[in-house]
N, C-alpha and C positions, 0 to 999 in steps of 0.2 A: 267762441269768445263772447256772444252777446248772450249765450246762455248764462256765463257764468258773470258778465256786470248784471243783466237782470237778479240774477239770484242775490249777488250781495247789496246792490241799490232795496230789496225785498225785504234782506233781513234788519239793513240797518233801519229800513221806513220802522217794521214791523217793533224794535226795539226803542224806535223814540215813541213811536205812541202808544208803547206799553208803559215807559217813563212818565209820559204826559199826564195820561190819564189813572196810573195807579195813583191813587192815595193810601194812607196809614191807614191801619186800623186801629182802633179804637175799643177800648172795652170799659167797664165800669165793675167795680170789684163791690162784692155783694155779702160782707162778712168778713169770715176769716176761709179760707180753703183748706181742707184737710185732702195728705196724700198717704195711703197706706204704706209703712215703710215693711216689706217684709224680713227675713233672715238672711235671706240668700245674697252674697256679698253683690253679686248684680242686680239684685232688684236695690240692693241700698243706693248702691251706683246711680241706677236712672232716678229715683226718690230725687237722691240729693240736684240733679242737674237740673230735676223738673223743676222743684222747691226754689233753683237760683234762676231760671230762665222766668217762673211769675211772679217772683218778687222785685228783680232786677229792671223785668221788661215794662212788667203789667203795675208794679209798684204795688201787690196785694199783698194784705199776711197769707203768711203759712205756716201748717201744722204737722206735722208727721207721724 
């Protein structure tokens, strides 16, 4: 029994002070970013999701 409050008193410490102490990250966008779009209906797939996660996230342009 005090293994198992030990353990979870542990995890929740361990999770606030992973809260506490992360910050954002931050980036600075340096141009325009180009991403190679190739043929293959899956590499268009990842293109297109990369191309919405740094424009959306990062607020950069992009190119494909």
């Amino acid at each position: 029994m005090k293994n198992i409050l030990f353990a979870t008193l542990t995890i929740i410490g361990l999770l606030f002070a992973s809260l506490l102490f992360a910050g954002p990250a931050f980036a600075k966008c340096k141009g325009t970013t180009d991403i190679a779009e190739l043929n293959w209906e899956s590499a268009q797939v990842s293109a297109e999701v990369l191309k919405f996660i740094i424009e959306a996230g990062y607020g950069c342009d992009v190119n494909l």
